[in-house]
C-alpha positions as CSV (number, residue, x, y, z in Angstrom):
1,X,-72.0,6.8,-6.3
2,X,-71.7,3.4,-8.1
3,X,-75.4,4.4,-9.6
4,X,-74.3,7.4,-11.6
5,X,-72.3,6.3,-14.2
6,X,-70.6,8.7,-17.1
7,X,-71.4,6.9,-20.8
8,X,-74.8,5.9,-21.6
9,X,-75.6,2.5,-22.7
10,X,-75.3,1.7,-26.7
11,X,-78.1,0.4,-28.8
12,X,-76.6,-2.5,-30.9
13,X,-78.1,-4.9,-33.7
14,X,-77.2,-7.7,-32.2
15,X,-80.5,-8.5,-29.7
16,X,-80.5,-12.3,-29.6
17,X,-82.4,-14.3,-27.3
18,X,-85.1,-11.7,-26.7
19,X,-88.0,-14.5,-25.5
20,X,-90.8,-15.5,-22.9
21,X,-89.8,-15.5,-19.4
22,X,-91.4,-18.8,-19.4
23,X,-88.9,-20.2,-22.2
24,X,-86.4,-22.0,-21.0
25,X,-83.7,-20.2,-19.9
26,X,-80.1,-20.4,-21.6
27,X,-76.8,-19.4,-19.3
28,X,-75.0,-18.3,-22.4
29,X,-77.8,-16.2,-24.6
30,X,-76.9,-12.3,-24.2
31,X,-80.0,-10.1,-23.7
32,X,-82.7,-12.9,-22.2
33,X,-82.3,-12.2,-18.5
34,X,-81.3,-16.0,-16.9
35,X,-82.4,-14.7,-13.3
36,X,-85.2,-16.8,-12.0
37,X,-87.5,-13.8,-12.4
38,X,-90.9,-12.7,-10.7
39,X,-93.4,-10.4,-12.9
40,X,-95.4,-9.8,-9.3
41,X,-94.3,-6.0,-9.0
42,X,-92.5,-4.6,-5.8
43,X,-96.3,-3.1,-3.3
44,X,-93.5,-1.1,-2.0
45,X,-91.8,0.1,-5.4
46,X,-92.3,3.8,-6.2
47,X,-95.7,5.0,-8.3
48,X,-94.9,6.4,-11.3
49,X,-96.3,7.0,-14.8
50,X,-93.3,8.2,-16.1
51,X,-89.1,8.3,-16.6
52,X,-86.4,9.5,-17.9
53,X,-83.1,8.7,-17.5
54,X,-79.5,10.2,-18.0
55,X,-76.2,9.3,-17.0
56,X,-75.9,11.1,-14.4
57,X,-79.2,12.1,-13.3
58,X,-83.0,11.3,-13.5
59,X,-86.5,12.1,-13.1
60,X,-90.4,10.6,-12.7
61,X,-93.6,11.4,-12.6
62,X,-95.3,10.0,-9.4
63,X,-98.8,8.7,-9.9
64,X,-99.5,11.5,-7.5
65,X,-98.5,13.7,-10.5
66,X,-95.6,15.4,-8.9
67,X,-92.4,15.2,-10.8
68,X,-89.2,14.0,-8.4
69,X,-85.7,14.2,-9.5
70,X,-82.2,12.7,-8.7
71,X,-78.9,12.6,-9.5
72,X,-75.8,15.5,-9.9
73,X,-77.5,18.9,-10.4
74,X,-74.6,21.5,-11.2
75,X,-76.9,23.5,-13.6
76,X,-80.7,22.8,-11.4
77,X,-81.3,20.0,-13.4
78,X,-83.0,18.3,-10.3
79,X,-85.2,21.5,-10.1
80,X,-85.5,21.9,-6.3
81,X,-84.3,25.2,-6.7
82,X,-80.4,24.9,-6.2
83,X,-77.8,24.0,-7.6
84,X,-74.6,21.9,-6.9
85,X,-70.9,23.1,-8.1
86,X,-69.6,20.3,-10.0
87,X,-67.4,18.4,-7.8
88,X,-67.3,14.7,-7.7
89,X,-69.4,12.6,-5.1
90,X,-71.0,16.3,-3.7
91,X,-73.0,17.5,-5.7
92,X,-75.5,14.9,-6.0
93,X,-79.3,14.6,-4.8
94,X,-79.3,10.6,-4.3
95,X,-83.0,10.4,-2.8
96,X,-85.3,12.3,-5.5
97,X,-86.8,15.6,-4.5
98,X,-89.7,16.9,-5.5
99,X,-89.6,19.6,-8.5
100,X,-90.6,23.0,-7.0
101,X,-93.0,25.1,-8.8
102,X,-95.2,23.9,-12.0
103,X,-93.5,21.6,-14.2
104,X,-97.5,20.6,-16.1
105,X,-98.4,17.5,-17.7
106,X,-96.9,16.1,-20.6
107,X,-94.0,13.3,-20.8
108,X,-90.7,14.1,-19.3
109,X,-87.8,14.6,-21.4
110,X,-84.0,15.0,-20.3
111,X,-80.7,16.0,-21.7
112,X,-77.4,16.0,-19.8
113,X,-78.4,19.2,-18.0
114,X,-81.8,20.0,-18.6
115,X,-84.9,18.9,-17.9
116,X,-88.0,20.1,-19.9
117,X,-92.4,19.2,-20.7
118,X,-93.9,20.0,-23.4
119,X,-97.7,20.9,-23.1
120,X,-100.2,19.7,-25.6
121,X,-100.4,23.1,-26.7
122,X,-96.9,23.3,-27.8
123,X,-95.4,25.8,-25.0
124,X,-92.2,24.1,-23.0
125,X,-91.7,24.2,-18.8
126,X,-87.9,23.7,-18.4
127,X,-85.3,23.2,-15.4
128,X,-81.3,23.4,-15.8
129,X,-79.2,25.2,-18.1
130,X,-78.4,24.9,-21.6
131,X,-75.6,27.1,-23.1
132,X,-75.2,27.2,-26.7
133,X,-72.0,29.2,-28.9
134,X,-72.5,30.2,-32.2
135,X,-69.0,31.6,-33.3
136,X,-68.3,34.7,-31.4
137,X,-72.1,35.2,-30.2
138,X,-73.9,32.7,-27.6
139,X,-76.9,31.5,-26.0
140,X,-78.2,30.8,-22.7
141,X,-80.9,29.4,-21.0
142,X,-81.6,28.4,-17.4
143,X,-83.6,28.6,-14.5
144,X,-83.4,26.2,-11.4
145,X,-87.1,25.8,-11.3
146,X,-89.5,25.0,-13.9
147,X,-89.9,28.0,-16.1
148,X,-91.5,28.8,-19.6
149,X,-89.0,28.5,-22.4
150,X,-89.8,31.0,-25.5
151,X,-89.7,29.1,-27.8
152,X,-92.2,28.5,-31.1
153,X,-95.0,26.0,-30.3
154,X,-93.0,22.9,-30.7
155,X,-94.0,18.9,-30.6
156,X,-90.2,18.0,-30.0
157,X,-86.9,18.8,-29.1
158,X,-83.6,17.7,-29.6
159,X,-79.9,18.1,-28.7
160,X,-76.5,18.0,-29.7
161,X,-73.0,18.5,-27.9
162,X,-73.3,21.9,-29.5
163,X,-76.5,22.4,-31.3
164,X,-80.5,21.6,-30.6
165,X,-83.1,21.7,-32.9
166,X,-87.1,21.9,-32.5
167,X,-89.7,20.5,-34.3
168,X,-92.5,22.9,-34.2
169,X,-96.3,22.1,-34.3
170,X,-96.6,22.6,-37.8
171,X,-93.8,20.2,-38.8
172,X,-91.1,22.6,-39.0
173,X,-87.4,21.9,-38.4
174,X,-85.5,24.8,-36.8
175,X,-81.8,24.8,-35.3
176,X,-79.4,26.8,-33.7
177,X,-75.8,27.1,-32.2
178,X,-72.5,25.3,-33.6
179,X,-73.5,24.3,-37.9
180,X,-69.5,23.6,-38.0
181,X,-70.5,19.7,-38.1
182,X,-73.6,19.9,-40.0
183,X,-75.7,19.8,-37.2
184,X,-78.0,22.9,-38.5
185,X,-79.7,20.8,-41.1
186,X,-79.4,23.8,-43.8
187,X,-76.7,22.2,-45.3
188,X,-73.8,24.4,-44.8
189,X,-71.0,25.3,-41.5
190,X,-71.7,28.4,-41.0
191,X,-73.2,29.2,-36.7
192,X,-76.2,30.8,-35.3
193,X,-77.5,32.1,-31.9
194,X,-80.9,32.1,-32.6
195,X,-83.6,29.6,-33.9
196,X,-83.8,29.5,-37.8
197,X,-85.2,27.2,-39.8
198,X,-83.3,23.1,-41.5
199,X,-84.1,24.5,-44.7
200,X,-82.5,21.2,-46.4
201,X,-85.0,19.3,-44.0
202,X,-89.0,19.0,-45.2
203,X,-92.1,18.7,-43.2
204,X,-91.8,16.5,-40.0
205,X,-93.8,14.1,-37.8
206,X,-90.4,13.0,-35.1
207,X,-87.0,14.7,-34.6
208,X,-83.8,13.1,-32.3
209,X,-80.3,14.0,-32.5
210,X,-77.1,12.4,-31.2
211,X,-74.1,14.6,-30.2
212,X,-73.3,15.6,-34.0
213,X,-76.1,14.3,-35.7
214,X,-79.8,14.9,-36.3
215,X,-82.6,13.0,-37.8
216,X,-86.1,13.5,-38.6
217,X,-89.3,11.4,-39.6
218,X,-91.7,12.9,-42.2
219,X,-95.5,12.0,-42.5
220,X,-94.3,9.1,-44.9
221,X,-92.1,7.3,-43.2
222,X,-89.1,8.3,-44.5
223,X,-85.6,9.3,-42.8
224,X,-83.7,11.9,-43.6
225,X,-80.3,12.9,-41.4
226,X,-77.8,15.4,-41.5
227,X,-74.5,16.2,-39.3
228,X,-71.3,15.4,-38.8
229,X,-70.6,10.9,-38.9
230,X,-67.7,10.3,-37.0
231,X,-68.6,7.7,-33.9
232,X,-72.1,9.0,-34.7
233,X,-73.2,7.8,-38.4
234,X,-76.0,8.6,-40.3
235,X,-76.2,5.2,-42.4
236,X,-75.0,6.7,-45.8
237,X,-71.6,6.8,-46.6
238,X,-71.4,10.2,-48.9
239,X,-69.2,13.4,-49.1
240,X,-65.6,13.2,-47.3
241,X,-64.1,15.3,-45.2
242,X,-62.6,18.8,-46.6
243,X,-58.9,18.1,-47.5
244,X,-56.6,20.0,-44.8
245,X,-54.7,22.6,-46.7
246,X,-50.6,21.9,-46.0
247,X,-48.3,25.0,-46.3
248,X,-45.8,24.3,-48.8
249,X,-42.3,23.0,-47.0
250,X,-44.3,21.2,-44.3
251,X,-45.1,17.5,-43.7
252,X,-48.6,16.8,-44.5
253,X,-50.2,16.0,-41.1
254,X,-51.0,12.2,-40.5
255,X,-54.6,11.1,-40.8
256,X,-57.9,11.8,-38.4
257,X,-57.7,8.4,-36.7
258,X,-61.5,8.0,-37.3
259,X,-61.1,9.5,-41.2
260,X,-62.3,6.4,-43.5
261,X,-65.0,5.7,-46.2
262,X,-67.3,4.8,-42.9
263,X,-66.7,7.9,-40.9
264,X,-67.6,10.9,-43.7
265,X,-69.3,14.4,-43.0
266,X,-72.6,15.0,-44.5
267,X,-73.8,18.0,-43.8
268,X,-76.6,18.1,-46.4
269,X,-79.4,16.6,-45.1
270,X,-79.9,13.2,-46.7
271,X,-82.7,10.4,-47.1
272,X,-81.8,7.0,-45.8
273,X,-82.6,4.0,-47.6
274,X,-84.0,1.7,-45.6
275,X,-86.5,-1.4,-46.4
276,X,-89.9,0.2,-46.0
277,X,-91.7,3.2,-44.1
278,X,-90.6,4.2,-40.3
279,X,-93.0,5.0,-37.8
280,X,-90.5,5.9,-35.2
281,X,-86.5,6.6,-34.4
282,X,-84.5,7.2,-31.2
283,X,-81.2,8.3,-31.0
284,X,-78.8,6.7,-28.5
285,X,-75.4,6.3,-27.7
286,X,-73.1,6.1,-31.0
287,X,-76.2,4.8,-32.5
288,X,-79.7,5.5,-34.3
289,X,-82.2,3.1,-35.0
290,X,-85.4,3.5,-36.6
291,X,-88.4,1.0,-35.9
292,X,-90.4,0.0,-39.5
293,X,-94.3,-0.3,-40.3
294,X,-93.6,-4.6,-39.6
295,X,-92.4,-3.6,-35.9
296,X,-88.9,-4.3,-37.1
297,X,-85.8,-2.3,-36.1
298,X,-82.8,-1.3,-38.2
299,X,-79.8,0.8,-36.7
300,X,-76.8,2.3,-38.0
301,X,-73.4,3.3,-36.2
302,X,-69.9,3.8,-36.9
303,X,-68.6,1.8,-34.3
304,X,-67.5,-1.3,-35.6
305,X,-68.2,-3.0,-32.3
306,X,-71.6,-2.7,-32.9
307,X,-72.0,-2.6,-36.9
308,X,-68.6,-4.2,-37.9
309,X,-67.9,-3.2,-41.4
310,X,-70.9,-1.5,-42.4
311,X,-72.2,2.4,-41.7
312,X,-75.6,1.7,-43.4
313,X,-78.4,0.5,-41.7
314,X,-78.5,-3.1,-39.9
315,X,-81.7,-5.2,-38.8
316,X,-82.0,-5.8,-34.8
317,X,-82.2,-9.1,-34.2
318,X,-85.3,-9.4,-32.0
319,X,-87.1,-11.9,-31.4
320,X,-90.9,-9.6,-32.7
321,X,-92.2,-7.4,-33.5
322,X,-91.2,-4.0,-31.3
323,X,-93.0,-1.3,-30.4
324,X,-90.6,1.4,-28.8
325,X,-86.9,2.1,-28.9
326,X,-84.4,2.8,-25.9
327,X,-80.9,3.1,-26.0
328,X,-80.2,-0.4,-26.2
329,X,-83.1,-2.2,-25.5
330,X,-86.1,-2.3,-27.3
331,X,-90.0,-3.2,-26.1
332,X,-91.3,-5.8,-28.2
333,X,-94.7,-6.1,-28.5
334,X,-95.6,-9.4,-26.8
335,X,-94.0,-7.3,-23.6
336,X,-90.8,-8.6,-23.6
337,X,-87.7,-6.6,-23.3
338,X,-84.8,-6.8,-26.0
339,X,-81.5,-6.1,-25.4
340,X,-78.2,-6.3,-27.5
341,X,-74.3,-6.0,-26.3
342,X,-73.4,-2.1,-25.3
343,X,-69.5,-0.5,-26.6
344,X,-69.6,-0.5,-22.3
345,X,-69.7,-4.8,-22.3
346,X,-73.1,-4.8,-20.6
347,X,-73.6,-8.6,-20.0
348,X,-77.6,-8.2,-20.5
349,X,-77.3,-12.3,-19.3
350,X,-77.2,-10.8,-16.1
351,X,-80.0,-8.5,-16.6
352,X,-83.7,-9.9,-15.0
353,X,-85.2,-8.8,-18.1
354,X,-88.6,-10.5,-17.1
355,X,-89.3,-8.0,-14.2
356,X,-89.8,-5.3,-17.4
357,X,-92.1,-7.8,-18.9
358,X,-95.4,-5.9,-19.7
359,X,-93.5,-2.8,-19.3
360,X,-95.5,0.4,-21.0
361,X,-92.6,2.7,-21.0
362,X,-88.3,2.0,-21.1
363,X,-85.5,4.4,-20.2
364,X,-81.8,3.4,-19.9
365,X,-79.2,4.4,-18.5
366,X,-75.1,3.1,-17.4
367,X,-75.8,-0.3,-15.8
368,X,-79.7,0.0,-15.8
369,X,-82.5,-0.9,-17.4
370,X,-85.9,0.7,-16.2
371,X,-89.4,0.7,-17.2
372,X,-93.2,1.4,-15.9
373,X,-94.7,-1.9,-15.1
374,X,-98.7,-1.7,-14.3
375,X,-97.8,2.3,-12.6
376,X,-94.8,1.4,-10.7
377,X,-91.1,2.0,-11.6
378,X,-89.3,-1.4,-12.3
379,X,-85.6,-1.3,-12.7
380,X,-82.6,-4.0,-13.7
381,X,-78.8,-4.1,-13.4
382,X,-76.1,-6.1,-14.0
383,X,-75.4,-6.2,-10.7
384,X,-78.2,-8.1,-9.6
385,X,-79.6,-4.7,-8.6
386,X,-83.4,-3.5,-8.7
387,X,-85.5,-0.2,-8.4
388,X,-84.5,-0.2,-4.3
389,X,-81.1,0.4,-5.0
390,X,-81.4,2.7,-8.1
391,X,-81.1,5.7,-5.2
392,X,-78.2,5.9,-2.9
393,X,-77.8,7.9,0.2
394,X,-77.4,11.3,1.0
């Protein structure tokens, strides 16, 4: 399916162009959507309060409240109660099917293969699988329908390629699985298969993480991030990597090809310098941004394509003040959509940008831009594409 793509799109500091739909348009401005666009939303585009989006599946919340899901479902992450073995172009639900069971209330929240809620009184209803190694020992979670996950009370969750961490009611930080990279927050490489607690991290308000990275946002805006910095930076440039012991008589290895002064480990947690307090981050693709008290947005990456030269933190280039991050795209406040260039070559020119205008909620994914625009799902594509062909066939 051309809709399920395998790389998620980037979030980049270069957002130019971000304006009114009724500006005039410019052919060659990345990110402003040059479509002659209509902000008159679809009568027959689905209901929804709610999205979230990965790159290879999805789900929303139907103003009806029921929770449908789409997409490849190897582990259950569709919830319908199967699952799919993971062969291409078979094992995917294209038209979304309704969540059996009792997912609740509460936003939806995706990682590659798991889908999970979290209830205002801190207890978790999940779907998929998540497997976790911790040195010799592991841990495993899944269930094809929604199910409660033991876990502490928590407000968030988060996960790496080999870790996840929680951020419980009380504003705790707690990890498990791979700390090899970091990614435990307790400042040391040593693994765990069970839930203990960032003790190099303090109390908490938000918590993302990126494949070998974590962040989290205390109380005063300030951002503190821990993990591993190589295609996924933390916006300092610290401690090295350990030197690789050579046995005496042989050739010294040549060089990590990522190793430099902008791709270090840090795997003490460390506080960010940026210009003033955070009141938000996101973690995307190669990226993390964090959005500032003045609606501002500063992001830091490794990838020179999208911070050439520099690892620390970079301003977005928007054209106001926003008020939520996506992976690539931001929401500005006057209801316009910004978006900057992706490590994919997204051509956002190509995006109709204005049908998100107003939009309440984002979520991105490969090739797509979507939102909730006055209760119905509102999508964009490079392709010329919209919310009718964000589903192909079965």
């Amino acid at each position: 399916m051309k809709t399920l793509g395998l790389v998620a799109i980037a979030a980049s500091v270069a957002c130019t162009a971000c304006r009114d739909p009724a500006a005039s348009a410019s052919p060659t401005s990345p990110g402003s959507g040059t479509k002659s666009a209509s902000t008159e939303v679809d009568p027959n585009a689905i209901a929804a309060t709610d999205v979230s989006l990965q790159d290879d599946f999805g789900c929303y919340r139907g103003t009806d409240s029921i929770v449908r899901c789409w997409g490849r479902n190897s582990g259950g992450q569709v919830g319908d109660g199967t699952s799919i073995p993971d062969s291409p172009d078979t094992n995917v639900r294209a038209t979304p099917v309704a969540v059996k069971g009792a997912p609740g209330d509460g936003a939806l929240h995706t990682s590659p293969h798991l889908t999970w809620v979290i209830h205002a009184d801190g207890s978790v209803n999940a779907w998929g699988e998540w497997i976790v190694t911790a040195g010799a020992a592991s841990d495993q979670w899944s269930s094809l329908v929604p199910k409660r996950w033991k876990l502490p009370p928590v407000r968030e969750i988060a996960f790496g390629s080999s870790f996840f961490c929680v951020l419980t009611v009380d504003g705790v930080v707690q990890c498990e699985g791979d700390g090899g990279r970091g990614g435990l927050g307790d400042g040391q490489s040593n693994s765990r298969a069970t839930l203990g607690v960032a003790t190099g991290v303090g109390k908490s308000t938000r918590l993302v993480a990126g494949d070998d990275n974590a962040c989290a946002l205390d109380a005063e805006g300030h951002v503190t991030c821990w993990g591993v910095a190589w295609g996924k930076d933390l916006g300092i440039d610290s401690e090295a990597p350990p030197p690789v012991s050579v046995r005496s008589g042989h050739a010294a290895p040549p060089p990590h090809p990522l190793a430099g002064p902008h791709h270090r480990v840090d795997r003490a947690p460390v506080r960010l310098d940026l210009p003033s307090a955070a009141v938000d981050i996101y973690a995307g693709f190669r990226s993390t941004c964090a959005l500032l008290r003045d609606g501002s947005v500063w992001c830091w990456s490794s990838m020179t394509s999208l911070l050439p030269d520099s690892p620390a933190p970079q301003k977005v280039a928007c054209a106001g003040p926003v008020k939520e991050l996506a992976d690539g795209c931001y929401l500005q406040v006057n209801g316009d959509v910004c978006c900057g260039p992706s490590v994919i070559d997204a051509r956002y020119d190509k995006y109709d940008l204005a049908r998100l205008r107003g939009a309440t909620h984002l979520a991105v994914r490969l090739q797509w831009v979507c939102g909730i625009v006055k209760n119905k799902l509102r999508c964009t594509s490079d392709h010329g594409l919209d919310e009718r062909s964000l589903f192909g066939k079965n």
